[in-house]
C-alpha positions as CSV (number, residue, x, y, z in Angstrom):
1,X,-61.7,-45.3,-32.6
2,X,-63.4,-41.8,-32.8
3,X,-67.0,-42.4,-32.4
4,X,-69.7,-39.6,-32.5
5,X,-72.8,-40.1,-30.9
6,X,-76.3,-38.2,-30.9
7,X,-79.4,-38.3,-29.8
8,X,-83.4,-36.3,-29.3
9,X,-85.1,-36.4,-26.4
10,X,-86.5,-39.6,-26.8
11,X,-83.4,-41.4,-27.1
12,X,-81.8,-39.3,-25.3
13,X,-81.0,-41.4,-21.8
14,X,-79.8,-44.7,-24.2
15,X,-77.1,-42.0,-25.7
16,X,-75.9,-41.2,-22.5
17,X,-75.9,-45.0,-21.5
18,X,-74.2,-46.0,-24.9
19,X,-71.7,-42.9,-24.4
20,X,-70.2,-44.1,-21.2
21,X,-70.1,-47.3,-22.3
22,X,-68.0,-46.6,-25.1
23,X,-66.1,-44.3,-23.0
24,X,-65.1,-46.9,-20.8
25,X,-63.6,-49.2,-24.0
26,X,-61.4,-46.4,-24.5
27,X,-62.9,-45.0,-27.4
28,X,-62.7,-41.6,-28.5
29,X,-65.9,-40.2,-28.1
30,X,-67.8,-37.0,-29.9
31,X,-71.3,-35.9,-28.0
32,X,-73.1,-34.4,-30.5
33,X,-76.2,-33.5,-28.5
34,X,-78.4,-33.1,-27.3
35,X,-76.2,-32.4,-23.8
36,X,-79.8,-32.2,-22.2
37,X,-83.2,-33.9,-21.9
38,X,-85.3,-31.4,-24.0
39,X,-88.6,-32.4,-25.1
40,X,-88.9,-29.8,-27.7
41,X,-85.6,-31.1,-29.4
42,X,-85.7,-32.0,-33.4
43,X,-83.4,-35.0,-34.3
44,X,-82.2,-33.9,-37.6
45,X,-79.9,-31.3,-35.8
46,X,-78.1,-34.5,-33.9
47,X,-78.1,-36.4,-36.8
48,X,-76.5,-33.7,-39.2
49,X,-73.9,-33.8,-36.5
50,X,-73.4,-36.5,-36.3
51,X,-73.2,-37.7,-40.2
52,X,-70.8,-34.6,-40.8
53,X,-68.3,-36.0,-38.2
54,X,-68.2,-39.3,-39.6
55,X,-67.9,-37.8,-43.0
56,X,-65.3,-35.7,-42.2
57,X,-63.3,-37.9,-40.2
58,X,-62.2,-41.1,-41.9
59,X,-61.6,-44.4,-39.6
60,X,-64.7,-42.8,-37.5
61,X,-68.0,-44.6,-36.7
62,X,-71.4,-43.2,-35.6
63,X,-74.6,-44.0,-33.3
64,X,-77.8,-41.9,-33.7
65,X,-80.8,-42.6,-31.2
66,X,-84.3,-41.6,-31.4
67,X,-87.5,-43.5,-30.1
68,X,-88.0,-45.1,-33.6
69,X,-84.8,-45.7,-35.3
70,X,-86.2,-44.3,-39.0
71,X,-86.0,-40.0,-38.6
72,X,-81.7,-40.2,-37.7
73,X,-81.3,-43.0,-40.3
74,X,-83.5,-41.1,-43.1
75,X,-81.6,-38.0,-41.8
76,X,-78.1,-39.5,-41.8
77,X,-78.2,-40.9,-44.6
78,X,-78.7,-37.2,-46.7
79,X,-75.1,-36.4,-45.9
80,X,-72.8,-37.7,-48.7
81,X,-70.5,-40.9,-47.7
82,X,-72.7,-41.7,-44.9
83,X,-74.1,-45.8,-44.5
84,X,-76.6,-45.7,-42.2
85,X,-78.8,-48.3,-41.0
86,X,-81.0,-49.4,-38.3
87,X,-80.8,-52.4,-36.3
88,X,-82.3,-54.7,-33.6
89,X,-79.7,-57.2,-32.9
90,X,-76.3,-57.6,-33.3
91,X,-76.8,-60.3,-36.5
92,X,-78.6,-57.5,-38.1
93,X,-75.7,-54.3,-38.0
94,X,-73.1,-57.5,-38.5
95,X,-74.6,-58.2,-41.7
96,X,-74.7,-54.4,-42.8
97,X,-71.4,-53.7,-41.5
98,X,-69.8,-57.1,-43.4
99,X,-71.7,-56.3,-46.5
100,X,-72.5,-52.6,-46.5
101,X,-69.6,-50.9,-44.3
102,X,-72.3,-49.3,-42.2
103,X,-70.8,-46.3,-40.9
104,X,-73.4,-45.1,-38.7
105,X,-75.6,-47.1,-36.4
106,X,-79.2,-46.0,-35.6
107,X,-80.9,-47.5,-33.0
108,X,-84.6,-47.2,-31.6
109,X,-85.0,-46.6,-27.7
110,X,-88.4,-47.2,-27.9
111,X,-87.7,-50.6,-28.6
112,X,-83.8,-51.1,-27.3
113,X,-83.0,-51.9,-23.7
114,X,-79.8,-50.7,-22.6
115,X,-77.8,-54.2,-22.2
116,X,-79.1,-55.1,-26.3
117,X,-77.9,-51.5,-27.1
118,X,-74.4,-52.7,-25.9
119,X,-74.4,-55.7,-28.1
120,X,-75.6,-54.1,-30.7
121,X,-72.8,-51.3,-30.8
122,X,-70.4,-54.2,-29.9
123,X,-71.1,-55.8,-33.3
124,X,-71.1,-52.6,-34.8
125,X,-67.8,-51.7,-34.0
126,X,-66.0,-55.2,-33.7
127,X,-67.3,-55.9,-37.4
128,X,-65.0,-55.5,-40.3
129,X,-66.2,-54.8,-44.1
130,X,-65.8,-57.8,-45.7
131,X,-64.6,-56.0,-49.0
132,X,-65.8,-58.7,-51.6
133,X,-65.8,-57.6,-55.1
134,X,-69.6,-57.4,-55.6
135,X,-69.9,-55.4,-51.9
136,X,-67.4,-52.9,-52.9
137,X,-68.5,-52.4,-56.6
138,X,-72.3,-51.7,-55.1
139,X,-70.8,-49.5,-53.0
140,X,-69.2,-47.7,-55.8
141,X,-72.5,-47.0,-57.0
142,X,-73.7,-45.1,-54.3
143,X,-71.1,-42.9,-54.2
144,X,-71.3,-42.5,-58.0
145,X,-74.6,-41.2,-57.4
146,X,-73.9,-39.3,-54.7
147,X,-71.7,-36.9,-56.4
């Protein structure tokens, strides 16, 4: 699966953790930034990235890190088709991904150690969309409204 991954300075060292991680699954990976640890950094710029990617390239998942979670969710989700959401376990992004076909994971180093971040993103990207009528016609309201 082509994943693309970004991250600011403050969640910058969990990227790099979740990065090799996925690498060594075999997934198809796409660094968005930052490359480096900048303190001066502004995560919109990752999260744009990152949203466009997934956007642009169906099948593809993403994973946004900042110390909170909220700015690369709020910022993802601006980018038309993008389903963003934050989450603190893996029952939380199974849920969203089952129910909401979550497209990109944001996650919050601040309060994410490295081995949660793993199950998290696990869940993430093991979970299928469970397609029920009523899930897929809400969806169909978002994108209504987004265009």
């Amino acid at each position: 699966m082509r994943i693309f991954i970004g991250a600011d300075h403050r969640g910058f060292a969990l990227k790099e953790s979740i990065k090799q991680f996925l690498v060594s699954l075999t997934h198809d990976v796409v660094d968005c930034g930052n490359d480096r640890l900048d303190p001066n950094d502004d995560f919109p710029d990752f999260s744009f990235a990152v949203a466009d990617g997934v956007a642009q390239a169906s099948g593809s998942r993403g994973i946004v890190v900042c110390g909170s979670g909220a700015g690369v969710v709020i910022a993802s989700n601006k980018v038309a088709g993008i389903r963003a959401a934050l989450a603190y376990s893996p029952e939380e992004i199974t849920r969203n991904r089952q129910h909401d076909d979550i497209n990109v994971l944001s996650l919050a180093a601040d309060w994410t150690d490295e081995a949660k971040a793993k199950a998290i993103v696990t869940a993430f990207l093991t979970t299928a969309f469970l397609g029920e009528e009523k899930y897929a016609r809400r969806l169909k309201k978002i994108q209504a409204r987004e265009k």
